[in-house]
PALUM-46828 format. One record per atom (N, C-alpha, C): residue number from 1; x, z, y; atom name. Coordinates in steps of 0.05 Angstrom, whole numbers, plus 5000, padded with zeros to 4 digits. Layout:
+-----+------+------+------+------+
:  nr :   px :   pz :   py : atom :
+-----+------+------+------+------+
: NUM :    X :    Z :    Y :   CA :
...
+-----+------+------+------+------+
This chain:
+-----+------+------+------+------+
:  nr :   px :   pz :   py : atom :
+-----+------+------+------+------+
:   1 : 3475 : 8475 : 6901 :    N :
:   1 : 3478 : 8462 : 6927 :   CA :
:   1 : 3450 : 8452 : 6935 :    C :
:   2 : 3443 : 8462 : 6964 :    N :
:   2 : 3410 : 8445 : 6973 :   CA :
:   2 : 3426 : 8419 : 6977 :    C :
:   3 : 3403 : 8406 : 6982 :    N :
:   3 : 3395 : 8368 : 6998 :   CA :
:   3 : 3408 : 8377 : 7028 :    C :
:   4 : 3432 : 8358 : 7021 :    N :
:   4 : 3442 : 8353 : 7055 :   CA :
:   4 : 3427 : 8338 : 7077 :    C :
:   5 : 3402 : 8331 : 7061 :    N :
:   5 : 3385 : 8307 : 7071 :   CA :
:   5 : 3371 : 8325 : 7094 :    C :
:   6 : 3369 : 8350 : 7083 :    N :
:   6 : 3351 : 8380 : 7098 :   CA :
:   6 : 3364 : 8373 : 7127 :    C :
:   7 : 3337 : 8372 : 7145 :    N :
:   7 : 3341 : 8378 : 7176 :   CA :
:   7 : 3353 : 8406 : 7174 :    C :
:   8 : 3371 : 8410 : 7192 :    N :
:   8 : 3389 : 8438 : 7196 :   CA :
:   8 : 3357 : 8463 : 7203 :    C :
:   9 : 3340 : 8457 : 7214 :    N :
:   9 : 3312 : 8475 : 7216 :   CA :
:   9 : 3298 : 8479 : 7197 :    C :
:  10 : 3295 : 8455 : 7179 :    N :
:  10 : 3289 : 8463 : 7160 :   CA :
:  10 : 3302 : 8471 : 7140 :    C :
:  11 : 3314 : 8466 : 7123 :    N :
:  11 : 3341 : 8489 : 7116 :   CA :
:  11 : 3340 : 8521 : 7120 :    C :
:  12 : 3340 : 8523 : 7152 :    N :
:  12 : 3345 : 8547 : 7158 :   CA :
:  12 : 3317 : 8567 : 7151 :    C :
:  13 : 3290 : 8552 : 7163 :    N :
:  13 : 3271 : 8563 : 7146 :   CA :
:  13 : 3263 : 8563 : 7121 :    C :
:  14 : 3279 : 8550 : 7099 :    N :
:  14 : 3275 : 8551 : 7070 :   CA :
:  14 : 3300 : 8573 : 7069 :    C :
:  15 : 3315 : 8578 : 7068 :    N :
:  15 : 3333 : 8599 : 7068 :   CA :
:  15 : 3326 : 8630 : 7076 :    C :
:  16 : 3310 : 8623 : 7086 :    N :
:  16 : 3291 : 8654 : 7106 :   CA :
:  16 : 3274 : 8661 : 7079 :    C :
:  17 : 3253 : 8633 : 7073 :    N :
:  17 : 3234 : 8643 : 7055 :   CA :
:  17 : 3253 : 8644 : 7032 :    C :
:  18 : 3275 : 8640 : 7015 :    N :
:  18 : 3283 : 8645 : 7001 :   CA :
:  18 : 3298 : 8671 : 6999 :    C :
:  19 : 3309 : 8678 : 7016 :    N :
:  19 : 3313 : 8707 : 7022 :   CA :
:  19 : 3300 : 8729 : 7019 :    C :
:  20 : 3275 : 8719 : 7036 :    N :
:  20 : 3248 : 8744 : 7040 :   CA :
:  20 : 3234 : 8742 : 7008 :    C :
:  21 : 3239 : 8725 : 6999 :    N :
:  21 : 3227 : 8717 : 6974 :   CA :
:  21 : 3251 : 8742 : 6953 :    C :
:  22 : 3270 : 8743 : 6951 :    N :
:  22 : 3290 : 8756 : 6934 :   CA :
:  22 : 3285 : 8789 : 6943 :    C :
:  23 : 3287 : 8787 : 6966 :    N :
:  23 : 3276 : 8823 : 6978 :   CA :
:  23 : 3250 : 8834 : 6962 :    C :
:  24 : 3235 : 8810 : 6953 :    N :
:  24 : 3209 : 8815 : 6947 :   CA :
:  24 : 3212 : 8817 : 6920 :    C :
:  25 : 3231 : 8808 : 6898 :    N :
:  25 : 3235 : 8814 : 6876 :   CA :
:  25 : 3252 : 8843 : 6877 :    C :
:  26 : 3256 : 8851 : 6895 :    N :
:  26 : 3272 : 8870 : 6890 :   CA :
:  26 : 3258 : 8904 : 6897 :    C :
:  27 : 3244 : 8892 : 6917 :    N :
:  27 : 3228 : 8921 : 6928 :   CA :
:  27 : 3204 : 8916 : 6897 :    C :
:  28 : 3193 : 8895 : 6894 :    N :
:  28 : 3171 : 8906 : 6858 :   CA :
:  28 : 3184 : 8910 : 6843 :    C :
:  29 : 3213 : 8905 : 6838 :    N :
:  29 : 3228 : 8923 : 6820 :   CA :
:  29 : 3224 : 8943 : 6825 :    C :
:  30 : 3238 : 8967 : 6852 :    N :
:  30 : 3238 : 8986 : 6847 :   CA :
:  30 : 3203 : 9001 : 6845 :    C :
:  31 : 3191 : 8986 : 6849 :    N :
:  31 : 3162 : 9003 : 6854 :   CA :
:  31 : 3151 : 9005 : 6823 :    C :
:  32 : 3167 : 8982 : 6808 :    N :
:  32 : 3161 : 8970 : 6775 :   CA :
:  32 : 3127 : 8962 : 6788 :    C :
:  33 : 3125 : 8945 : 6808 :    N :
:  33 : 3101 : 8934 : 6820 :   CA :
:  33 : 3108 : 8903 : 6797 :    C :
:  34 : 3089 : 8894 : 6769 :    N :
:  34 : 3102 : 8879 : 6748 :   CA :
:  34 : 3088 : 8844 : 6768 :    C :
:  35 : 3068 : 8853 : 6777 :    N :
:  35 : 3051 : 8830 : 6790 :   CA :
:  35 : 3057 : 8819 : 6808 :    C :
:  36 : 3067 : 8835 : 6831 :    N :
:  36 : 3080 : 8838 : 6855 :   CA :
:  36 : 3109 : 8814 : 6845 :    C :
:  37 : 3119 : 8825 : 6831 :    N :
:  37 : 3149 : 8812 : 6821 :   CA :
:  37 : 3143 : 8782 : 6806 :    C :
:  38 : 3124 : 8787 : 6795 :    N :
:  38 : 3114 : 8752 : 6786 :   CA :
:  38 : 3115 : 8728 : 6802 :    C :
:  39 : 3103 : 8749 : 6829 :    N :
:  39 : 3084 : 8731 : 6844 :   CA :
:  39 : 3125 : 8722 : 6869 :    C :
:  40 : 3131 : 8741 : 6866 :    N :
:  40 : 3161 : 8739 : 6889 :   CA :
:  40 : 3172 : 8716 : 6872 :    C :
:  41 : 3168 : 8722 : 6844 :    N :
:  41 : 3198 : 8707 : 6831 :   CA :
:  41 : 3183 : 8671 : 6828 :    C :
:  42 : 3157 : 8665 : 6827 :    N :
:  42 : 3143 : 8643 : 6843 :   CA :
:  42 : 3160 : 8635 : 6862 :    C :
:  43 : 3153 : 8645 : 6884 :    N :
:  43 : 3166 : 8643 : 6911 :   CA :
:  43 : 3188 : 8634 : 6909 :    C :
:  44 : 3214 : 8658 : 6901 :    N :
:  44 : 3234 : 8643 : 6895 :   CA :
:  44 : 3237 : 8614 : 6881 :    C :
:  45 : 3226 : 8615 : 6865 :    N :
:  45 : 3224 : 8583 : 6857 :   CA :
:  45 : 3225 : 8566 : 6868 :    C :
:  46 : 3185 : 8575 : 6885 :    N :
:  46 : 3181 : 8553 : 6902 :   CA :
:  46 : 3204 : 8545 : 6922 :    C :
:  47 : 3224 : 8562 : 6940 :    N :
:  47 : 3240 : 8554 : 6957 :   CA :
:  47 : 3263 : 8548 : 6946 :    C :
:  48 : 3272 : 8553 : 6918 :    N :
:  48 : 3290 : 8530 : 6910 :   CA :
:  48 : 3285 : 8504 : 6905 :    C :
:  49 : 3256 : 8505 : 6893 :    N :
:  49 : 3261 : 8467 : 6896 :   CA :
:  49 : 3252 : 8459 : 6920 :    C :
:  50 : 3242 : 8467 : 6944 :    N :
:  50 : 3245 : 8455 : 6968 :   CA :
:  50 : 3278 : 8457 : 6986 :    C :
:  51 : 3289 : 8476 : 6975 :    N :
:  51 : 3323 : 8472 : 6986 :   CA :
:  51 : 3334 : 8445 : 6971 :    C :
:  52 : 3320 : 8440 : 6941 :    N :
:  52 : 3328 : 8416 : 6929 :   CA :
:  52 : 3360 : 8430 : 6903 :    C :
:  53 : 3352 : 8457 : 6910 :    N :
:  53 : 3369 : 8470 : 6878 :   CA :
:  53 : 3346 : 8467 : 6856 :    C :
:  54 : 3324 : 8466 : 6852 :    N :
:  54 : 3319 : 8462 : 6827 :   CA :
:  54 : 3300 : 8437 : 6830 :    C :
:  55 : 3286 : 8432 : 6806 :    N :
:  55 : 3266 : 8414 : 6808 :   CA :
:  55 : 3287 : 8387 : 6810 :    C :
:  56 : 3266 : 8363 : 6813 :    N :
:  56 : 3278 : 8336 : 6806 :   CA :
:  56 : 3307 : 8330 : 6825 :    C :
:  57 : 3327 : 8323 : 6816 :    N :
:  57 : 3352 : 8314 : 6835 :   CA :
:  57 : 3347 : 8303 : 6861 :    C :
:  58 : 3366 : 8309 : 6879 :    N :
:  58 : 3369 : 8296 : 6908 :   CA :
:  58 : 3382 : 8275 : 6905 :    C :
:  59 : 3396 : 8272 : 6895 :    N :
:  59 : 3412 : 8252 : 6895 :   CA :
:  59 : 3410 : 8230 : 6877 :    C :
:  60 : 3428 : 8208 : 6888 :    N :
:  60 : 3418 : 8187 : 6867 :   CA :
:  60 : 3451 : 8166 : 6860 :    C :
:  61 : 3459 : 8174 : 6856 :    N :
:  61 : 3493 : 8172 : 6834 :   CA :
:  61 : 3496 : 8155 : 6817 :    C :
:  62 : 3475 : 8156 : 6796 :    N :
:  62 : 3474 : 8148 : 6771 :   CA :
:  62 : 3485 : 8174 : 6755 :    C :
:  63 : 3499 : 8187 : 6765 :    N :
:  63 : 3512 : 8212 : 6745 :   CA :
:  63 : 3489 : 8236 : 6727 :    C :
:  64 : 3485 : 8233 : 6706 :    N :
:  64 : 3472 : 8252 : 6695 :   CA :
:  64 : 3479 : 8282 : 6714 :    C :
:  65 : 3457 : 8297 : 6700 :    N :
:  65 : 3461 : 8321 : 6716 :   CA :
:  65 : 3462 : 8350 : 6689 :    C :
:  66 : 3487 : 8352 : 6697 :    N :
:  66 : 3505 : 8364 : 6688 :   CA :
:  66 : 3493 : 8406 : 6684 :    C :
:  67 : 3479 : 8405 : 6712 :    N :
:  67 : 3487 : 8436 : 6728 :   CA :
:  67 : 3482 : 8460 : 6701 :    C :
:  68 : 3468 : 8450 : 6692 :    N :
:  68 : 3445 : 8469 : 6672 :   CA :
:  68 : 3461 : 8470 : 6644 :    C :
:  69 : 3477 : 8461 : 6639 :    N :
:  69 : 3507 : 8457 : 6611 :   CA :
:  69 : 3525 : 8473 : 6613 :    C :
:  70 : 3532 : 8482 : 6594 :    N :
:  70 : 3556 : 8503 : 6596 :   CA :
:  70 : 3576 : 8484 : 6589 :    C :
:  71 : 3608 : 8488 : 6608 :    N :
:  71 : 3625 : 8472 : 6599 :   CA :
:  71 : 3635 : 8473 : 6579 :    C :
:  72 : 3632 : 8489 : 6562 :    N :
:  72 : 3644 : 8500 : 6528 :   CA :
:  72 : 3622 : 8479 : 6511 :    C :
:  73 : 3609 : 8468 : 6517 :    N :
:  73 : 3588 : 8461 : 6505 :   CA :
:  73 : 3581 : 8431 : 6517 :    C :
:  74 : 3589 : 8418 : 6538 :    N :
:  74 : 3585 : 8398 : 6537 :   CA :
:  74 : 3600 : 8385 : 6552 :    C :
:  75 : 3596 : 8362 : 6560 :    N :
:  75 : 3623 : 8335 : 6553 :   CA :
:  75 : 3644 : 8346 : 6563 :    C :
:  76 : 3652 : 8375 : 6587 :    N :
:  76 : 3681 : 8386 : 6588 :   CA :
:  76 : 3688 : 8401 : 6565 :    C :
:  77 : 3672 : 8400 : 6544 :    N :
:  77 : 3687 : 8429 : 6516 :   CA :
:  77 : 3715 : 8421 : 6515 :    C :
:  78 : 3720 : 8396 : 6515 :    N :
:  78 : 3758 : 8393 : 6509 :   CA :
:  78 : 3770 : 8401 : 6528 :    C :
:  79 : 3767 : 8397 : 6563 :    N :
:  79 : 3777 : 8404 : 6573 :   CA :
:  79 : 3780 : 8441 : 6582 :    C :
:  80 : 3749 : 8448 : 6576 :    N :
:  80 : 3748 : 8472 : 6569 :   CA :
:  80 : 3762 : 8489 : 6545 :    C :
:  81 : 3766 : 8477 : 6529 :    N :
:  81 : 3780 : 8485 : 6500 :   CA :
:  81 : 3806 : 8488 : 6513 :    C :
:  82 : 3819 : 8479 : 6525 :    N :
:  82 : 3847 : 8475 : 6538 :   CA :
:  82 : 3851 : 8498 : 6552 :    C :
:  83 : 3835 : 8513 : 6568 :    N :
:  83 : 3839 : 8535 : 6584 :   CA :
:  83 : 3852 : 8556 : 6576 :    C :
:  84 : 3882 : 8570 : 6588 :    N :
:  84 : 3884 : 8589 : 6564 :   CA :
:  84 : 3863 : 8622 : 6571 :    C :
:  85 : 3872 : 8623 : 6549 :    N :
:  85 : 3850 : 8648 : 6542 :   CA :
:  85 : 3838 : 8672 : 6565 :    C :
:  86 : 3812 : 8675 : 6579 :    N :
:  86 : 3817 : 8700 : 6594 :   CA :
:  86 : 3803 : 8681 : 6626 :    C :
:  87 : 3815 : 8656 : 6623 :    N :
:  87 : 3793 : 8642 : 6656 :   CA :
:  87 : 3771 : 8631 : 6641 :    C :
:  88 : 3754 : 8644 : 6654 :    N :
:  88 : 3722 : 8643 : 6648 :   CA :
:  88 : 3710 : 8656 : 6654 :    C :
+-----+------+------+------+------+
């Protein structure tokens, strides 16, 4: 989820460069351009932590941040253990 904090313009132009950024991992794939794809998957980066998906939290909760945990593996494993077999 980006920062709802994002002006709707800006947003819309971090979404552009994050886009044009993914096109760009995808055309040095097919070229196997290995530098080219370095330099895109940068990019992508860069415009996730300015959407506010990676890099330091937007928010301020108090709630640990969870996103990066598998629920089999952390504080939901019980409730995850519970699931029957096959949703996942």
């Amino acid at each position: 989820m980006s920062n709802p904090a994002l002006k709707p313009d800006e947003r819309q132009r971090l979404v552009k460069e994050l886009m044009d950024a993914r096109r760009a991992v995808g055309a040095a794939r097919r070229t196997a351009d290995h530098v080219a794809e370095t330099i895109a998957h940068e990019s992508v980066h860069q415009a996730k932590v300015a959407l506010g998906e990676r890099g330091p939290v937007w928010w301020d909760d108090g709630t640990p941040d969870l996103n990066r945990h598998l629920a089999r593996t952390g504080p939901y494993a019980q409730w995850y253990a519970s699931l029957p077999e096959g949703i996942d």
